[in-house]
N, C-alpha and C positions, 0 to 999 in steps of 0.2 A: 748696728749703727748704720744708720741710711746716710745719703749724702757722700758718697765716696767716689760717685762715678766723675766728675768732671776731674779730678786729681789725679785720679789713671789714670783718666784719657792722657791727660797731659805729660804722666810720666812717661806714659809709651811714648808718642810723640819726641820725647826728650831721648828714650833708648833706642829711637829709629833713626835719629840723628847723630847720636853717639856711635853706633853703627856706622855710619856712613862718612864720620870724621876718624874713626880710628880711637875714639876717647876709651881708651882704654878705663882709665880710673872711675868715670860714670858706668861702665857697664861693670864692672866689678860690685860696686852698689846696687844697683838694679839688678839685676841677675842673682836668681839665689844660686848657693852652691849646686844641691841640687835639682836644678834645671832639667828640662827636659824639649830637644828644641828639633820637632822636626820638620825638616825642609819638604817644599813642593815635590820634591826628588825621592822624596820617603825617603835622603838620610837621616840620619839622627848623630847629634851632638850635645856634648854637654857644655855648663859653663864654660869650664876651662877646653875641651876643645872649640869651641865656635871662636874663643877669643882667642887662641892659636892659630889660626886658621887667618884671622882678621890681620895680625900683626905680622905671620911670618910671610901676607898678601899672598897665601894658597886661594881664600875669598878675600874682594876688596869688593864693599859696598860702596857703592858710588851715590847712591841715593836710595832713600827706602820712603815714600810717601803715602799715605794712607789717607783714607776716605769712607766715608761711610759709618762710622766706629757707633756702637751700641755697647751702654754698658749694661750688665746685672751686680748690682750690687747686693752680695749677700753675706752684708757682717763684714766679718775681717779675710774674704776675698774678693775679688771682683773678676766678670770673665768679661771679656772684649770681643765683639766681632766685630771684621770688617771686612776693607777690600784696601790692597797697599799696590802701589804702582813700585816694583824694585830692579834697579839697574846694579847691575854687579860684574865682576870679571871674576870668573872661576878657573882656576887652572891658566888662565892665560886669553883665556873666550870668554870676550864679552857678551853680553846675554841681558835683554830689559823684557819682562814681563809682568801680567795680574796675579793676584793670588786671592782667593777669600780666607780669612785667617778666622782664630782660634785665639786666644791668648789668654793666660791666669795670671793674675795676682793677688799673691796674702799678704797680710799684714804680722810681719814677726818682729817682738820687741820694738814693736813702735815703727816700724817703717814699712813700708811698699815694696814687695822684689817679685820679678814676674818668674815663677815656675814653669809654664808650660806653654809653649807656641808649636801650632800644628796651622800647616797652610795647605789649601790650593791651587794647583794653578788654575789660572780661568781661560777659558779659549781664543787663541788668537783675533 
């Protein structure tokens, strides 16, 4: 089924801001269980660590902005590239850089949840 890409976009959009307010309850929707979410840093997290992390403010997103986003729509996933401008404090260090991303999502029992974020950074 074609036609899915502007709805992702937008979901993402929606879970980069959820992100950056703390919405806990939105990213629990969006986010499938399991996730797979690696950072610029080649760490890796899952759902429930990334949204640990966000809450116990070990990561506090401060802003996560994206640009550029392309979707492929294939059926019941969609893969997202782009380029996200992300301001965050990790550990206590604040830190604003680029990233080129990666991102997945399927469509299970009727809804959108993104499985897979893999980033870039891009050079100062």
């Amino acid at each position: 089924m074609a036609g899915n890409e502007r709805g992702v976009i937008d979901l993402d959009r929606k879970r980069m801001r959820a992100m950056a307010a703390k919405d806990v309850e939105t990213l629990e929707n969006l986010l499938a269980d399991d996730l797979v979410y690696t950072h610029s840093s080649a760490r890796l997290d899952t759902k429930r660590s990334l949204i640990q992390a966000m809450v116990s403010g070990t990561t506090v997103y401060t802003s996560v902005e994206p640009s550029h986003v392309k979707a492929q729509d294939l059926g019941d996933t969609v893969v997202l590239t782009g380029v996200a401008q992300i301001k965050v404090v990790s550990n206590g260090t604040p830190n604003a850089f680029g990233v080129r991303f990666t991102d997945v999502y399927t469509r299970r029992d009727g809804r959108w949840q993104m499985v897979t974020w893999q980033s870039t950074r891009l050079p100062a």
